[in-house]
C-alpha positions as CSV (number, residue, x, y, z in Angstrom):
1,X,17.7,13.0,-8.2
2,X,16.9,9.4,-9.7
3,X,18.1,6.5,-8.4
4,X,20.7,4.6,-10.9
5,X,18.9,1.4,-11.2
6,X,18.0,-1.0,-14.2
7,X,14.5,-1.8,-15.0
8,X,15.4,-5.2,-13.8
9,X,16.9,-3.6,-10.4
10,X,14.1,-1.6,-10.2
11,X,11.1,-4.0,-10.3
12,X,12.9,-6.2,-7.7
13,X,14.1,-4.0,-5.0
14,X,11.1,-2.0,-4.7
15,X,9.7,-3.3,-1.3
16,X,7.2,-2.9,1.5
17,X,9.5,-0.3,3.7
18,X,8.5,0.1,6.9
19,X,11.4,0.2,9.2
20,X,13.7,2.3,6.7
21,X,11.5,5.4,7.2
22,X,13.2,9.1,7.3
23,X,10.4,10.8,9.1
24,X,12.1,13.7,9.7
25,X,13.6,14.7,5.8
26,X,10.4,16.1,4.0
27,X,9.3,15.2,0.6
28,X,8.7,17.6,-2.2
29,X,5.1,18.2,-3.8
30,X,7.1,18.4,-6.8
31,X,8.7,14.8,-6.6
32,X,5.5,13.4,-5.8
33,X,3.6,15.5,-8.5
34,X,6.1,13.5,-10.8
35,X,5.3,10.0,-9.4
36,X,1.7,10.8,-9.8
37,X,1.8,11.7,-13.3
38,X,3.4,8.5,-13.5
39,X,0.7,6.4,-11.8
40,X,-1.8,8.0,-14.2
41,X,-0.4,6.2,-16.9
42,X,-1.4,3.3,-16.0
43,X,-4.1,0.8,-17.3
44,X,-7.6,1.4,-16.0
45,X,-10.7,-0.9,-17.1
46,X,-12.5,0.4,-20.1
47,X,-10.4,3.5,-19.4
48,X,-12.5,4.8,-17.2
49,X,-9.6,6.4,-15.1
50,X,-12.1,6.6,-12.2
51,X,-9.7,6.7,-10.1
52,X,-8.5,9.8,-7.5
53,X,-5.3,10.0,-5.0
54,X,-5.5,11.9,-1.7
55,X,-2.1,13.2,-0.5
56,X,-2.2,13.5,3.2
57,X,0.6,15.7,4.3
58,X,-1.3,17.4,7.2
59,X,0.1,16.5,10.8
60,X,-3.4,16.7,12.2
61,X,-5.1,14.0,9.5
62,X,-2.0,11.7,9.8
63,X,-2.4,11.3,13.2
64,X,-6.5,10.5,13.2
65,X,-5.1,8.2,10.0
66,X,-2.3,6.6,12.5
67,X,-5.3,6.2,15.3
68,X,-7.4,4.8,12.9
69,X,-4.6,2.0,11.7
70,X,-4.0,1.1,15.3
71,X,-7.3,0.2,15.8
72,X,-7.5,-1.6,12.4
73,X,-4.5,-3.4,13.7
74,X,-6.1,-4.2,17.2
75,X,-9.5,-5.7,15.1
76,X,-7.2,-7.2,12.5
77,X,-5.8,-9.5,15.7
78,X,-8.7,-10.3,17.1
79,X,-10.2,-11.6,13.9
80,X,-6.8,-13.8,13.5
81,X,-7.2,-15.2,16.9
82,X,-10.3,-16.5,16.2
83,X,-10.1,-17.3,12.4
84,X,-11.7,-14.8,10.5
85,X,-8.8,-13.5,8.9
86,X,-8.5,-15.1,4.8
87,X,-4.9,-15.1,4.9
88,X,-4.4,-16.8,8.1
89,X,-6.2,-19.7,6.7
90,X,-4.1,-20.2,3.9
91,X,-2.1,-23.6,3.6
92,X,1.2,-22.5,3.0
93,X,2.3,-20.0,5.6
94,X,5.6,-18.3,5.7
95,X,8.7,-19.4,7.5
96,X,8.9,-18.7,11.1
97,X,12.1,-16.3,10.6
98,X,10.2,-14.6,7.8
99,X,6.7,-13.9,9.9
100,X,9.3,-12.7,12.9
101,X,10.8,-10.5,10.9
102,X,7.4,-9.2,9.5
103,X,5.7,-8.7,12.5
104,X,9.1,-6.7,13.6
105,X,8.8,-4.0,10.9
106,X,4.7,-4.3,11.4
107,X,5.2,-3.3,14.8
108,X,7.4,-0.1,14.0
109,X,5.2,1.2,11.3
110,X,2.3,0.7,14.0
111,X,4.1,2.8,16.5
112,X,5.3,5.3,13.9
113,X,3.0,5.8,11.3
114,X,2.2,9.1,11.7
115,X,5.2,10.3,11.5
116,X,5.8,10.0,7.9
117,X,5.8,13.0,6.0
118,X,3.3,11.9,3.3
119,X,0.4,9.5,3.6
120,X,-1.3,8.5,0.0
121,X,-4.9,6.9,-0.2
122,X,-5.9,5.8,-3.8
123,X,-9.4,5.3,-4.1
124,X,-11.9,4.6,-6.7
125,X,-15.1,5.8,-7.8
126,X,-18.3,3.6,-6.6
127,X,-18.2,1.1,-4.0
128,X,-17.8,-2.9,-5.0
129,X,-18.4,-4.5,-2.1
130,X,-21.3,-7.1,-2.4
131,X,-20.7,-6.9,-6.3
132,X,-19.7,-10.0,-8.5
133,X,-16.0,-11.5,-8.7
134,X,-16.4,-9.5,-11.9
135,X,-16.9,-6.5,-10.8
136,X,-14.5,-6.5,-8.1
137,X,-11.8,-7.4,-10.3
138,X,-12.3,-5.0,-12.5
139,X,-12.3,-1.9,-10.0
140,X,-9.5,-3.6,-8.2
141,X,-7.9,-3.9,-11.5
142,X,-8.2,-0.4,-12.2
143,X,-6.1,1.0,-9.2
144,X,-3.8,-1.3,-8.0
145,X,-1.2,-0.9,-11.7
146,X,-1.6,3.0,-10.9
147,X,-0.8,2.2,-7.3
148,X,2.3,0.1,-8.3
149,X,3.3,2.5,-10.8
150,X,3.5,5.3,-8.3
151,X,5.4,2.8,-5.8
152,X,7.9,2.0,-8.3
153,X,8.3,6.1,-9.0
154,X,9.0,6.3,-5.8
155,X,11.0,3.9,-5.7
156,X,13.3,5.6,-8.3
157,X,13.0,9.1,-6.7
158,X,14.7,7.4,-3.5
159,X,10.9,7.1,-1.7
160,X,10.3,4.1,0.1
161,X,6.5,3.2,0.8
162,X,4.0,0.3,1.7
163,X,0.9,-1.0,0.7
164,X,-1.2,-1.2,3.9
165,X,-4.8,-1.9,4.3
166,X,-5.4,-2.2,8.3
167,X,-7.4,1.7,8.6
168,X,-10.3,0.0,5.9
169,X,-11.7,-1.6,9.1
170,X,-12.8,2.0,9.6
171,X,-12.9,3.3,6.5
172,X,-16.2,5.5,7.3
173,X,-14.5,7.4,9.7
174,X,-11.5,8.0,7.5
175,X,-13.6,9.3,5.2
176,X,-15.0,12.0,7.6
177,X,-11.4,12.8,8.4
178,X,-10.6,13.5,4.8
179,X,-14.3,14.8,3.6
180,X,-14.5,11.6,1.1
181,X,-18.7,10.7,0.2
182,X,-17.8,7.8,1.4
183,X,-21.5,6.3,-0.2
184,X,-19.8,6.9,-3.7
185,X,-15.6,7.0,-3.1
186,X,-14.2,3.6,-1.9
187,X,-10.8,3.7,0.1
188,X,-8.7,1.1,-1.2
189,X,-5.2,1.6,0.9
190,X,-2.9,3.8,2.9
191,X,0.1,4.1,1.7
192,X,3.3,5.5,3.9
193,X,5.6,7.6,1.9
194,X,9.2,8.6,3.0
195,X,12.7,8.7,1.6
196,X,14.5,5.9,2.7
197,X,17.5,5.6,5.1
198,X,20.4,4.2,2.6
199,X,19.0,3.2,-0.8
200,X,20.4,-0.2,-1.3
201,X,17.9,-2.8,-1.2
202,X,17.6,-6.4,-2.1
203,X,15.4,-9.0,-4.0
204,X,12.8,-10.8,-1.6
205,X,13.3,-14.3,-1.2
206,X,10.2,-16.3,-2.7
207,X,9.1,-19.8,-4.2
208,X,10.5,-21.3,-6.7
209,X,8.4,-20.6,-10.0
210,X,7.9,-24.8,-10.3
211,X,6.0,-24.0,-6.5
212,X,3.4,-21.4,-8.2
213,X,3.5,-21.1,-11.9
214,X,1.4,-24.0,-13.8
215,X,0.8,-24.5,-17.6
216,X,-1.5,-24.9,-19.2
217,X,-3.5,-26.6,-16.3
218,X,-3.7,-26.4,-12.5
């Protein structure tokens, strides 16, 4: 059953879930069959659609997944502590309350990923690492509308979910759990799928748009 929200509702109360997680209600190959059809809809550079979306439901490859993100998270940390991490360095950092209550939610979906019913890794053909801005753009362009589309399907079908990147840091031995040539088929995300306790969720706070948004010049 859909959700009764308005586009408008739709496109701001879909959010990174973490904490909200029913890992014990399963969710139907049908609903997500639907949410994928959706995805594929999406713009893909020179329509290529060189894309592909492997649905982890197996307990035994969500758990080497869920090892695989701790230990992402455990590297991701140690490159923070000693500056290596991009975002770290960025100028404008988020309010202590906010990163408190990030690192809350982060450390639940650490303990717990596994447990989700549904894991989904989109990935693209070819790997860009080492190309041109160009390049990378372009195949990063070409998976992350399909991703968002299929987030915002989920969304609707009462699926929460979250864009998380920390397994890439061993992204060669996720591939050998899931039999990806990882030489030619680049992992881009894993992303945690489960309905949602309660369905009610609000906009984000952000900037103000006079913070970020600049015309005509910077």
């Amino acid at each position: 059953m859909l959700l009764d929200l308005s586009p408008q509702e739709l496109l701001q109360t879909t959010r990174a879930v973490r904490k909200r997680l029913d890992f014990h209600r399963p969710v139907e190959t049908e609903v997500l069959q639907e949410c994928l059809e959706i995805a594929l809809q999406a713009p893909t550079g020179s329509n290529n659609q060189h894309w592909h979306f492997l649905v982890i439901t197996d307990s035994q490859q969500r758990k080497a997944l869920g090892d695989l993100y701790r230990r992402g998270f455990a590297t991701y940390c140690e490159r923070a502590r000693t500056g290596q991490v991009v975002a770290m360095r960025r100028s404008a950092q988020p309010t202590r309350e906010a990163i408190e209550k990030l690192q809350t939610s982060s450390q639940y979906l650490l303990q717990h990923i596994h447990e989700v019913p549904v894991m989904l890794i989109p990935c693209i053909e070819d790997r860009v690492e080492g190309e041109s801005v160009v390049e990378q753009a372009n195949a990063w362009g070409s998976i992350l509308p399909a991703a968002w589309s299929f987030m915002l399907a989920a969304r609707l079908h009462g699926l929460g979910t979250c864009w998380t990147t920390l397994h890439l840091y061993y992204e060669r031995e996720a591939a050998m759990v899931l039999d990806i040539p990882y030489d030619h088929v680049m992992q881009t995300a894993l992303i945690p799928i489960a309905y949602t306790r309660g369905t009610r969720f609000r906009p984000a706070s952000r900037h103000s748009l006079d913070k970020v948004v600049h015309w005509n010049r910077w």
